[in-house]
C-alpha positions as CSV (number, residue, x, y, z in Angstrom):
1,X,1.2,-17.0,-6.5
2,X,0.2,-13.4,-7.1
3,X,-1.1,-11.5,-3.7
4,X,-3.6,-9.1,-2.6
5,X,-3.5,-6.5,0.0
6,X,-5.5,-3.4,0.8
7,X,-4.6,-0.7,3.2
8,X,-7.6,1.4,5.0
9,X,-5.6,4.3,6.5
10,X,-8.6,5.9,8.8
11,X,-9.1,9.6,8.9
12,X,-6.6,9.5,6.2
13,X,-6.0,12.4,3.2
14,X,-5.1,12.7,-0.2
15,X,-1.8,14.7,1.3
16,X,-1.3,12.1,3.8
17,X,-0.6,9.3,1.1
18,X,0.9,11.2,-1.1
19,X,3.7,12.4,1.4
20,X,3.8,8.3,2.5
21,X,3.8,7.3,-1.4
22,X,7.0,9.6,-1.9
23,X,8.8,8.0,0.8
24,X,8.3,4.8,0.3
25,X,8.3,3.9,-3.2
26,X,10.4,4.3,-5.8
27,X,10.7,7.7,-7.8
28,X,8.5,7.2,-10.5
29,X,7.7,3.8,-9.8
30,X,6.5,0.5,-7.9
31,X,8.7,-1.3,-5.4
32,X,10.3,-4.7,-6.7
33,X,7.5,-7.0,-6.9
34,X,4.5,-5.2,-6.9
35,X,2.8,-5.3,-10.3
36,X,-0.6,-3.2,-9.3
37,X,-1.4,0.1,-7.0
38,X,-4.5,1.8,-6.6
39,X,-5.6,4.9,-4.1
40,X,-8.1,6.7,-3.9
41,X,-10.4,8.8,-0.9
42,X,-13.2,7.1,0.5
43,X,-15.9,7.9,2.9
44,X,-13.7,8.1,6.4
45,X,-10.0,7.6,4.9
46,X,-7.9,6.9,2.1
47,X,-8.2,3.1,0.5
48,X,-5.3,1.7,-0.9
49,X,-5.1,-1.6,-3.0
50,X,-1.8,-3.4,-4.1
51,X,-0.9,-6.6,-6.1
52,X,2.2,-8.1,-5.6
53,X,4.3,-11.1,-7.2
54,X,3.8,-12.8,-3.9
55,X,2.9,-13.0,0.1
56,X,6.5,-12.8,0.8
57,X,7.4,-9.8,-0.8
58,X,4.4,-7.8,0.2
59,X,5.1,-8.7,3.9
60,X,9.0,-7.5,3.4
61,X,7.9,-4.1,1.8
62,X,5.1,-3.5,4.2
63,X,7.0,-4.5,7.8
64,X,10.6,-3.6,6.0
65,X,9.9,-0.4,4.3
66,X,6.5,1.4,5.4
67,X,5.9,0.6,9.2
68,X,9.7,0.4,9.3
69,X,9.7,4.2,7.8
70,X,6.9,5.4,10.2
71,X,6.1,8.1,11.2
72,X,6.7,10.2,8.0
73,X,6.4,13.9,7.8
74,X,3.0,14.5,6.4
75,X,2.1,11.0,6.0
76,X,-0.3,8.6,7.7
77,X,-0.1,8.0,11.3
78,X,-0.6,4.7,13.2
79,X,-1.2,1.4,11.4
80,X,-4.1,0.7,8.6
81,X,-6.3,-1.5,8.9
82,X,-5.4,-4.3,6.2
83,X,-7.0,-7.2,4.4
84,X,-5.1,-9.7,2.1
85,X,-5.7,-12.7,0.2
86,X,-4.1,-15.2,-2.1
87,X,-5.3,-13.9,-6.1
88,X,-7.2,-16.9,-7.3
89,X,-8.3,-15.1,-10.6
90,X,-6.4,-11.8,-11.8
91,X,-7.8,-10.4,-15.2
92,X,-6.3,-7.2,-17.0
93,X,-7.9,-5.1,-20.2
């Protein structure tokens, strides 16, 4: 079942994800398994959405390759604060 997640990275800037973006994903791409990302500033931080094939791989990218590649130069500090949820209805244009 497809999985939600959002990331609110507090205080967080436009340089700050795109320095953690560039070490974390793929050149020119999503990791393996995630079929939706989103980003954008928001009042107090950066908010970050991502859809993913499923729980398991979301929790493998986000403890195996983000927090495990924290701190990155230029990137977001700390943790976020996150939200998830099992997608009960995903609809595309």
């Amino acid at each position: 079942m497809a999985y939600l997640i959002t990331h609110f990275w507090p205080g967080g800037t436009v340089d700050q994800y795109n320095a953690t973006v560039s070490a974390v994903h793929p050149a020119g791409g999503l990791p393996e398994g995630q079929i939706y990302h989103a980003a954008g500033p928001t009042e107090g931080g950066i908010l970050i959405t991502a859809v993913w094939d499923s729980k398991e791989q979301a929790d493998s990218f986000v403890t195996g390759k983000l927090m495990a590649s924290m701190p990155i130069a230029g990137g977001f500090e700390g943790r976020p604060e996150e939200r998830a949820a099992e997608i009960v209805n995903l609809q595309t244009a």
